[in-house]
C-alpha positions as CSV (number, residue, x, y, z in Angstrom):
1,X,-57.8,54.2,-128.5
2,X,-57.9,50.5,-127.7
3,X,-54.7,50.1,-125.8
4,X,-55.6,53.2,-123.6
5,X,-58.9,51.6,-122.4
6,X,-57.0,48.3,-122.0
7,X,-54.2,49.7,-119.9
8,X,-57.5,51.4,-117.6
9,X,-59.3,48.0,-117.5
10,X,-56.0,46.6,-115.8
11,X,-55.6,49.5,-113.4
12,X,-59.1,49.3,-112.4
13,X,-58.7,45.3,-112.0
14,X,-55.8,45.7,-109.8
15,X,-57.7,48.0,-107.1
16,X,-59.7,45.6,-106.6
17,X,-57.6,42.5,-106.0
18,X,-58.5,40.6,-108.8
19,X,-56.3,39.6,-111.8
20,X,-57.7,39.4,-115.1
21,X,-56.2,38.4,-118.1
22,X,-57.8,40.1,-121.1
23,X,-57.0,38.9,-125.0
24,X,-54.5,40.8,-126.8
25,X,-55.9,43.8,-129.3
26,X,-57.0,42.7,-133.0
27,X,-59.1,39.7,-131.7
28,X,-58.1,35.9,-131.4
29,X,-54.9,34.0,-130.6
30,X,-52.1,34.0,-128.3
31,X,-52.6,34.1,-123.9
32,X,-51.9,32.3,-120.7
33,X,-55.0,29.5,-120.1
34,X,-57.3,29.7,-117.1
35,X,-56.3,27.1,-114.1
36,X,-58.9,26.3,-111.2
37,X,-57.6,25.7,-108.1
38,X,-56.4,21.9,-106.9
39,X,-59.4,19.3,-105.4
40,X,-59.3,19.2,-102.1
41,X,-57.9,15.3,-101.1
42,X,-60.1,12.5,-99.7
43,X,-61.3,12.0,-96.5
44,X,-59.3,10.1,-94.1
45,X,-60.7,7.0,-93.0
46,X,-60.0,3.2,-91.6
47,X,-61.0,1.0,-93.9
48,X,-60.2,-1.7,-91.2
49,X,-63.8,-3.4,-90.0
50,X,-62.4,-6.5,-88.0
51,X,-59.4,-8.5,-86.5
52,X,-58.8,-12.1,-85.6
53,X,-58.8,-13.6,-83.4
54,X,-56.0,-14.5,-81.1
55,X,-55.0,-17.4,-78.9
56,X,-53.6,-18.2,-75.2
57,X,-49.9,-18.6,-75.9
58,X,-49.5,-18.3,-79.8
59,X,-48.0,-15.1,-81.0
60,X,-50.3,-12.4,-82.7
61,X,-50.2,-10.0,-85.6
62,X,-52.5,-8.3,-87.4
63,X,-52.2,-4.9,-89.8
64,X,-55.0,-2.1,-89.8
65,X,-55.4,-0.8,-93.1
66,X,-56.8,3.4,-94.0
67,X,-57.9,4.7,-96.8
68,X,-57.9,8.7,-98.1
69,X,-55.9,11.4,-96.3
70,X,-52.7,13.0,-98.1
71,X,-49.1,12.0,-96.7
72,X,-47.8,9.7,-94.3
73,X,-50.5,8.1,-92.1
74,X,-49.2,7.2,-87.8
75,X,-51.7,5.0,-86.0
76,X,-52.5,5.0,-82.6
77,X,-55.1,4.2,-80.1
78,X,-57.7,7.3,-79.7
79,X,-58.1,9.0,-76.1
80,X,-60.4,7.4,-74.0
81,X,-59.6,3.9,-75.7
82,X,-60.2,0.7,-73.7
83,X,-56.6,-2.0,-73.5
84,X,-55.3,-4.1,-76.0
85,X,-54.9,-7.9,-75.4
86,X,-51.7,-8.2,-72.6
87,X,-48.6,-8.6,-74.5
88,X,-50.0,-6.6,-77.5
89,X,-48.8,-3.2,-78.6
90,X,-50.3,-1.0,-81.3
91,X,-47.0,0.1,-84.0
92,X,-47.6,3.4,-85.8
93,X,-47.3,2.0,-88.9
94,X,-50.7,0.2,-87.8
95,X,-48.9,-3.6,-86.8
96,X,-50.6,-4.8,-83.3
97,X,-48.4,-7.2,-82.5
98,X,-46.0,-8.3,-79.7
99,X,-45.4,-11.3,-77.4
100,X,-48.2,-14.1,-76.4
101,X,-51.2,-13.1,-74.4
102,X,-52.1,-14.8,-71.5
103,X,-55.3,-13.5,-70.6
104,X,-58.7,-15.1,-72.0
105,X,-61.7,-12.4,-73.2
106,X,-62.8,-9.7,-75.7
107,X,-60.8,-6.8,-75.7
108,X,-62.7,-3.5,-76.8
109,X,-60.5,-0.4,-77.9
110,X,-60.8,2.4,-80.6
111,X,-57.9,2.9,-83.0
112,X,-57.2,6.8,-84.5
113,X,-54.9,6.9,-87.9
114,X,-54.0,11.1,-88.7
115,X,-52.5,11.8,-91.9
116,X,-49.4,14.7,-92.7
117,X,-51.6,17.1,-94.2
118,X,-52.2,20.7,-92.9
119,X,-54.8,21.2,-91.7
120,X,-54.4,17.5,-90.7
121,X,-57.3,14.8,-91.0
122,X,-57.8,12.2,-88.3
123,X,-59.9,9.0,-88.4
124,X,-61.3,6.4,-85.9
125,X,-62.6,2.7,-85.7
126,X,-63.9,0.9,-82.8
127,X,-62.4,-2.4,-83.1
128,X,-62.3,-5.8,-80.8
129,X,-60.1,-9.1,-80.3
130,X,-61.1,-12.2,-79.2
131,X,-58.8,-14.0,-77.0
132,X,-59.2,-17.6,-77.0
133,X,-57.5,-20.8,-75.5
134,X,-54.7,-22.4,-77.5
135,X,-56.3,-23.6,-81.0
136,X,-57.5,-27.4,-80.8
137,X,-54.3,-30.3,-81.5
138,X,-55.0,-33.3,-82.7
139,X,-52.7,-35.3,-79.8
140,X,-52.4,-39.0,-81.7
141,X,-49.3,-39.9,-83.8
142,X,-49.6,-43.2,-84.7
143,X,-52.4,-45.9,-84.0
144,X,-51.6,-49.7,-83.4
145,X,-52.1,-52.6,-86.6
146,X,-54.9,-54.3,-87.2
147,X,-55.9,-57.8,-88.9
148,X,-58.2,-58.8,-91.4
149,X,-61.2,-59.9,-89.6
150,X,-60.0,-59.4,-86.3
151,X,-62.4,-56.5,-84.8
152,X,-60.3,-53.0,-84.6
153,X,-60.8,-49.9,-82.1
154,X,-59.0,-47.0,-81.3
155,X,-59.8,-43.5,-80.3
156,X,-58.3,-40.4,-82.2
157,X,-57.6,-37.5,-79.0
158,X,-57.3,-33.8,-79.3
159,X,-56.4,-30.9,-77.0
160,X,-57.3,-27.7,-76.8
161,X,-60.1,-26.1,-78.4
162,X,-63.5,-25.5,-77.8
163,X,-65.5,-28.9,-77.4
164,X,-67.6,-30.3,-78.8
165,X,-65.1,-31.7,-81.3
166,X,-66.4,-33.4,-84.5
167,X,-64.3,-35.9,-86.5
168,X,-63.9,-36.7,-90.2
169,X,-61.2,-38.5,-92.9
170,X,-60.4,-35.8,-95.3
171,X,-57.6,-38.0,-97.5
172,X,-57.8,-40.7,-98.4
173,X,-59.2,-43.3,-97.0
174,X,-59.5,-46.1,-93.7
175,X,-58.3,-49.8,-94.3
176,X,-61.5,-51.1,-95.8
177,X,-64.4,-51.9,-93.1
178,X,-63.4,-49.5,-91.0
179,X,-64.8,-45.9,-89.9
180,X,-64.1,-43.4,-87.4
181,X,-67.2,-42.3,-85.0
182,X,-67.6,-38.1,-86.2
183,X,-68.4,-37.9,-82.1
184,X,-66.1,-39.5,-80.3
185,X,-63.1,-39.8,-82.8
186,X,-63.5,-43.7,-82.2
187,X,-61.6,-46.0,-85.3
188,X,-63.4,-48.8,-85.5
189,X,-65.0,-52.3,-87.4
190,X,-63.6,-55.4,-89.0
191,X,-60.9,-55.0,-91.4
192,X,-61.3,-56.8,-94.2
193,X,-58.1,-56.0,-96.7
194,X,-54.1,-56.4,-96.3
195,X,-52.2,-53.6,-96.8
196,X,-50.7,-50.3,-95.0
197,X,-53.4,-47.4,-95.5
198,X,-52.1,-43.7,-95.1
199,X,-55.0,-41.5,-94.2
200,X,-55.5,-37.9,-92.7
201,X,-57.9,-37.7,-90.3
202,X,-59.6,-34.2,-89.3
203,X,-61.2,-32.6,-85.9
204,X,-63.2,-29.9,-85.9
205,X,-63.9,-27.7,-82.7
206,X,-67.0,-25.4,-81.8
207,X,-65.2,-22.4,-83.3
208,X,-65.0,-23.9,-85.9
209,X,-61.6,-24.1,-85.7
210,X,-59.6,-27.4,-87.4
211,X,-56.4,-29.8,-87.1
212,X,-55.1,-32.5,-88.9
213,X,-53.0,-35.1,-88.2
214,X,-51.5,-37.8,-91.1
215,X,-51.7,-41.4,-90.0
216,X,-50.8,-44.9,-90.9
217,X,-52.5,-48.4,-90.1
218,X,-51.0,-51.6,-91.2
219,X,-53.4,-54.4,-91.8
220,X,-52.0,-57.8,-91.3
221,X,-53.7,-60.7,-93.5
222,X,-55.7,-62.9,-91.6
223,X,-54.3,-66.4,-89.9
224,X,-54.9,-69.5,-91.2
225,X,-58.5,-70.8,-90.5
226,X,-58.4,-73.5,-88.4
227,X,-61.2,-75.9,-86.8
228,X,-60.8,-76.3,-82.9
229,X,-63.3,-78.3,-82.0
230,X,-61.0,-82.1,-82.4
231,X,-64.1,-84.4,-80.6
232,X,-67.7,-84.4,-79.4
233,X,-69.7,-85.5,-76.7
234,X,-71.9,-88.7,-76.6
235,X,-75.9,-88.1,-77.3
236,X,-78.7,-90.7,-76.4
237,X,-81.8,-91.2,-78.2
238,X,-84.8,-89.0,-77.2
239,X,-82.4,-86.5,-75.2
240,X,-82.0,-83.0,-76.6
241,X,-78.1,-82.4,-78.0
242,X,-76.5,-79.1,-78.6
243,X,-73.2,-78.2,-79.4
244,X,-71.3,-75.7,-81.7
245,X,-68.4,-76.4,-83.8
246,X,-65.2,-73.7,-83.0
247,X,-62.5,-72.3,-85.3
248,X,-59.8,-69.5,-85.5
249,X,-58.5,-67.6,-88.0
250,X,-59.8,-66.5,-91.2
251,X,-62.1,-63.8,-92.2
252,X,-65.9,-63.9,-90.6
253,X,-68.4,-64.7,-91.6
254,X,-67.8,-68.2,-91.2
255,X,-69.4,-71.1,-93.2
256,X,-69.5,-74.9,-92.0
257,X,-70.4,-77.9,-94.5
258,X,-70.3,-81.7,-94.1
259,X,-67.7,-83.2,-96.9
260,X,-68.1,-86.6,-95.5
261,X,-70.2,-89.1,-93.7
262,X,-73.7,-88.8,-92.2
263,X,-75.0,-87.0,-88.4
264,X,-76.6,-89.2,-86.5
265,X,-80.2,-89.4,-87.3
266,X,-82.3,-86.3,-85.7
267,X,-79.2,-84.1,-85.5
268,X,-78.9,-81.1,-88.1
269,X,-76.0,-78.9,-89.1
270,X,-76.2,-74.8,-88.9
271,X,-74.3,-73.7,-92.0
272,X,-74.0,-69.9,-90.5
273,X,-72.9,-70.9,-86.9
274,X,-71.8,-74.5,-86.7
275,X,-74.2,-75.3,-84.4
276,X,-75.0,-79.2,-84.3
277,X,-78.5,-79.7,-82.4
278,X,-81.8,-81.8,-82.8
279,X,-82.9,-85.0,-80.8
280,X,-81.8,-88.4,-81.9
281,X,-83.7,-90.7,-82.9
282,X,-81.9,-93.4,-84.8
283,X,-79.4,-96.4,-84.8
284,X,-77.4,-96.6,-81.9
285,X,-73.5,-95.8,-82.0
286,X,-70.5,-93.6,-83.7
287,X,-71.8,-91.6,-86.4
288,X,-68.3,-90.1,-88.3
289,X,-68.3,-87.8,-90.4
290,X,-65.9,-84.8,-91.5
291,X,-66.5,-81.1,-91.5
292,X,-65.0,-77.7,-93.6
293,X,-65.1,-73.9,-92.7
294,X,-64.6,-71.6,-95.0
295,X,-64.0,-67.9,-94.6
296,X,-65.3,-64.6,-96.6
297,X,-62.7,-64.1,-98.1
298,X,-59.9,-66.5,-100.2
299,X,-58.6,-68.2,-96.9
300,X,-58.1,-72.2,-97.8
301,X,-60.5,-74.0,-95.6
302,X,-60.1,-76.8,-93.1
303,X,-61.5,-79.9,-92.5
304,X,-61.7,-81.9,-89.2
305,X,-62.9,-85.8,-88.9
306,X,-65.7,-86.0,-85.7
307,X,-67.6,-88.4,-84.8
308,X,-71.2,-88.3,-82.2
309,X,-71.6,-91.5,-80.6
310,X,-75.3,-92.3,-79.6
311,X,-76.7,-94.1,-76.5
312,X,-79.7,-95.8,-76.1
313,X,-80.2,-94.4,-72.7
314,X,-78.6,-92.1,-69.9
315,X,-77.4,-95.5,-68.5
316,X,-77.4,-95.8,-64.8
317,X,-77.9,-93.6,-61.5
318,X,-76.0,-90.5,-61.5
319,X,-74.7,-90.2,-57.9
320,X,-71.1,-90.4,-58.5
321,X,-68.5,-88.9,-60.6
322,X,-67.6,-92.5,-62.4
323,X,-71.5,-92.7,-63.2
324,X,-71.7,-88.9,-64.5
325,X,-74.2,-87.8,-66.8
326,X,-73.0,-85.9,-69.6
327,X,-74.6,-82.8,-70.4
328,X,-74.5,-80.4,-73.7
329,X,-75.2,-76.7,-74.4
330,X,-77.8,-75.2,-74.3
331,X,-80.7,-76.0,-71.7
332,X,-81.4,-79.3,-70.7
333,X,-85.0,-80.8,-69.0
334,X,-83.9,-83.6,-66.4
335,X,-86.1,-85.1,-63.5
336,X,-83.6,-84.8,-60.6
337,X,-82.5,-88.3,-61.4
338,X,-83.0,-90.8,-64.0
339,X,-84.9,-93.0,-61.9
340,X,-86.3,-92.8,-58.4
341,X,-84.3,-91.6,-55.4
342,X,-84.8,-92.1,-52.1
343,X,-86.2,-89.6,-50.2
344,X,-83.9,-88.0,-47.6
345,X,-85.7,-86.6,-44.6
346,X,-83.3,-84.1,-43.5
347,X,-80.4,-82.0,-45.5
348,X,-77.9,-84.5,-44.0
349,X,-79.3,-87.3,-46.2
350,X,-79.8,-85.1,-49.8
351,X,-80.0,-86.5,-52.8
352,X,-77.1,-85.8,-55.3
353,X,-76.9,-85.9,-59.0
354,X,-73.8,-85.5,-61.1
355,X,-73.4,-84.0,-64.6
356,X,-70.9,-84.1,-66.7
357,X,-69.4,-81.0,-68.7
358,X,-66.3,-80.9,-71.1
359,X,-65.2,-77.4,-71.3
360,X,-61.7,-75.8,-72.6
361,X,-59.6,-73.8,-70.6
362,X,-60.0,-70.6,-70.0
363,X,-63.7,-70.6,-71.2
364,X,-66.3,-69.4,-69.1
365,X,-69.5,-71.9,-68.5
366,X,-73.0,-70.9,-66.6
367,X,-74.3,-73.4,-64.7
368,X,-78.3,-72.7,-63.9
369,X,-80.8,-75.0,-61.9
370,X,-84.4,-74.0,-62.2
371,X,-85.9,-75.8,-59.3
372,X,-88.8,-74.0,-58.7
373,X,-89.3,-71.6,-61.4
374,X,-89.7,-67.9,-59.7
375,X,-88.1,-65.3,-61.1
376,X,-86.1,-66.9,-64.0
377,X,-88.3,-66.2,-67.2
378,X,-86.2,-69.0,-68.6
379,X,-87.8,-71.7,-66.6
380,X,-91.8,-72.8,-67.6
381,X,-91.7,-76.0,-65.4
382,X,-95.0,-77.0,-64.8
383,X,-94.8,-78.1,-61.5
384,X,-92.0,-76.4,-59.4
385,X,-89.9,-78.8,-57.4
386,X,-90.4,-78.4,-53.8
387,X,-86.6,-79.0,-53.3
388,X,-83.6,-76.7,-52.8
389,X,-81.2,-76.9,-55.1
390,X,-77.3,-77.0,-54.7
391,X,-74.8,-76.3,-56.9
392,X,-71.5,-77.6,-56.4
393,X,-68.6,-77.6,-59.1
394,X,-65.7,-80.5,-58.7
395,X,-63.1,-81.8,-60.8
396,X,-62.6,-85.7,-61.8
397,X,-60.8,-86.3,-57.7
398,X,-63.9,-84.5,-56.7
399,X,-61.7,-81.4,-55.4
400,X,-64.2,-78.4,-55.0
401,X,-63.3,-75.7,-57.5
402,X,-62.7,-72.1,-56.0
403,X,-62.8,-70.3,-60.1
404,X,-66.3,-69.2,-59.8
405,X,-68.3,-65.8,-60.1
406,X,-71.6,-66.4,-57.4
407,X,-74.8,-64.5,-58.3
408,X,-76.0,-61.1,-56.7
409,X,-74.0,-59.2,-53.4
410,X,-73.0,-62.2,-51.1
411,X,-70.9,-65.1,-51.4
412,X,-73.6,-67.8,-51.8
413,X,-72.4,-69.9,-48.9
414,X,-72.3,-67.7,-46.3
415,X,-74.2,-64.9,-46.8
416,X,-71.1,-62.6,-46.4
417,X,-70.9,-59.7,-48.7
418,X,-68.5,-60.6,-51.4
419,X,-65.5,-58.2,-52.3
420,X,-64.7,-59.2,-55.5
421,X,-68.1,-59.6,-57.5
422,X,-66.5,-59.2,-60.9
423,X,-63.5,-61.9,-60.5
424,X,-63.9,-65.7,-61.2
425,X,-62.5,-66.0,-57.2
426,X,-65.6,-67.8,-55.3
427,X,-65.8,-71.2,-54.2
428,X,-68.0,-73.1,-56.3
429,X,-70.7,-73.9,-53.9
430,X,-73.7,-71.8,-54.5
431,X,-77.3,-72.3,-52.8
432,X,-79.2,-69.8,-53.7
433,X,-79.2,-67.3,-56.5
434,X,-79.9,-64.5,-54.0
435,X,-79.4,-66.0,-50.3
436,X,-82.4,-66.8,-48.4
437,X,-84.8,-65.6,-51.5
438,X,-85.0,-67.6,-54.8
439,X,-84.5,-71.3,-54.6
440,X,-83.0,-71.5,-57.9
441,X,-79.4,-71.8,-58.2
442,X,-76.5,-70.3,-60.4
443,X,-72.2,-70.3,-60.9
444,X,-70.3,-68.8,-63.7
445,X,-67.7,-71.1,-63.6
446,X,-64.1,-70.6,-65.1
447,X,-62.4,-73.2,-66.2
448,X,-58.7,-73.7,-64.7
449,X,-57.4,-76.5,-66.6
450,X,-58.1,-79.3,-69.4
451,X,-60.3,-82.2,-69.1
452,X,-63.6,-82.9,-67.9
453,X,-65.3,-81.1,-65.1
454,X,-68.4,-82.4,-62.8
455,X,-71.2,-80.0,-61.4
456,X,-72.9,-81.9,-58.7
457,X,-76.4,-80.5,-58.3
458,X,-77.6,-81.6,-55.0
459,X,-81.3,-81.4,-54.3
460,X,-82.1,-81.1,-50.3
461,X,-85.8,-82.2,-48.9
């Protein structure tokens, strides 16, 4: 009776399309298991959010990336799409890549990746590349030596890019003293160590883009220090005197001492600059003595033998270049003469006064009268002169010197507008610091040669 409503059950299963799979009679064991169908497979989607960007004349390549779908997956850019970057192509295997593009901008498109299933699954991604100029280059190879305390500057350059740059030393380090300006890529200071120093130095752009470039200075060791200054001018009692000591070489700062022998009484020694200044006020005569400068750092130091002679007085008129009177640095107060002039009535009788200077060659001396005290913040006279004052600038044959800079637009003698305000390339004649306004009077004056040089200061009623 059981296998007849069994074979039934089937027959009635099987009109209805379904297929059942009953037990076998007598209870438990034995049978085929039940199996559901298959999941369905994941969505399709691109799992690709971004791209870099690219640059003016530098190959790109980038590859989009998908997730889900079943099967081979073929990329492509969906209908309606805006361009790719010039030069770029989309692959199917999702490479954009190609030659160089040329054109600057943002580039907007939409990218579509389909799988090989049936019914087929399609994805899409709106997506964008910057275009760019070229990546910033840092253009410097090599920079020029330096030397221990000898003052160092060079700029770092870079091309390309998106400015501002900003500049750093990432490894490992500057010759000691020196740094480089994070604006303007500026290496500068005073070295103070020997030695080659390998560094890489670093620019930054706006973008925030970098470069690097590895580079080399070689510090030289610094020369021999050396005292300059081989003799001194004459002082005279109660007359302000002013003068600095000079050396080369070594490593700054500089320090002066007195090994030997005394300065004449009044006069005092400035350790720092070598500045020798005060107002005598003793005996009479050569005062020797012997100096040392010493560097910062382990340079041996030098020694020089000087000697300030002292005068009772500023003997004698000063209206010639054989009767001269010296003059120092610094600013000196001086009636127009030492004693009483005669008084000219018209400019073709002035009055003339001559000054002494010893200056090296090469240097550059400014030469200042403050006759009347009007503009120059430098000159408190009490009582302004009611002269004019001349400046004139001869050498010992009293040959007027043409190696002078004049003050303001003209050319101080004529009135002319002069060409060449910068160069040392006027006649040294000045009468006015501005024509026709102040009656002060100034020359920078550039010395040509050795040996002593006379500005004649001529004072016209």
């Amino acid at each position: 009776m059981k296998r007849l409503t069994h074979l039934r059950w089937m027959a009635a299963a099987a009109s209805t399309g379904l297929l059942l799979t009953l037990a076998a009679c007598g209870g438990s064991g034995g049978g085929t298991p039940f199996n559901p169908p298959p999941p369905a497979p994941p969505a399709l989607s691109v799992s690709t959010t971004s791209l870099p960007d690219g640059n003016l004349s530098q190959s790109y390549s980038a590859t989009l990336q998908a997730s889900g779908g079943t099967g081979t997956r073929t990329w492509s850019r969906a209908s309606g799409s805006g361009p790719l970057p010039d030069d770029l192509t989309l692959s199917s295997s999702g490479v954009i890549n190609g030659g160089t593009p040329t054109v600057e901008g943002t580039f907007n498109f939409t990218v579509q990746v389909a799988d090989s299933a049936s019914p087929q699954q399609v994805a899409t991604r709106a997506l964008s590349i910057l275009i760019r100029t070229d990546a910033v280059t840092i253009t410097t190879t090599s920079l020029p030596g330096g030397q221990v305390g000898v003052a160092y500057s060079q700029f770092v350059s870079a091309t390309n890019g998106q400015p501002p740059f900003s500049w750093s030393i990432s490894a490992p380090a500057l010759p000691t003293g020196l740094s480089i300006d994070p604006n303007t890529g500026e290496i500068g200071g005073l070295p103070t160590t020997q030695g080659t120093f390998n560094f890489t130095v670093q620019v930054t752009d706006d973008l925030l883009d970098t470069a690097t470039a590895d580079l080399t200075i070689d510090i030289a060791s610094a020369p021999s220090l050396a005292i300059t200054t081989t003799a001194l001018p004459d002082g005279a009692v109660g007359v302000p005197y002013n003068v600095t000591l000079q050396a080369t070489g070594g490593t700054p700062p500089l320090m002066w001492s007195r090994t030997a022998g005394n300065l004449p009484s009044g006069l005092l020694l400035d350790a720092a600059t070598g500045n020798i200044s005060g107002i005598p006020n003793g005996s009479l005569g050569p005062s020797p003595f012997t100096m040392q400068v010493d560097d910062s750092v382990s340079s041996p130091p030098d020694t020089q033998t000087l000697s300030i002679n002292i005068l009772s007085a500023l003997a004698g008129r000063n209206e010639t270049i054989a009767t001269a009177t010296p003059l120092f640095n610094g600013t000196a107060r001086a009636s127009i003469s030492p004693y009483t002039d005669p008084v000219g009535t018209t400019p073709v009788n002035p009055d003339v006064d001559v000054y002494e200077i010893i200056a090296t060659a090469g240097s550059i001396v400014e030469i200042r009268i403050c006759a009347r005290s009007l503009t120059d913040p430098r000159c408190t006279l009490a009582t302004p002169s009611p002269l004019d004052s001349v400046i004139e600038i001869v050498d010992v044959n009293d040959v007027r010197q043409t190696t002078c800079r004049n003050e303001g637009t003209d050319d101080g003698v004529t009135g002319l507008a002069d060409i060449t305000p910068t160069l040392f390339d006027d006649t040294c004649l000045n009468d006015d610091i501005t024509l026709g306004v102040v009656q002060d009077s100034k020359l920078e004056f550039q010395v040509p040669g050795t040996g002593t040089f006379n500005p004649s200061k001529r004072c016209v009623p």
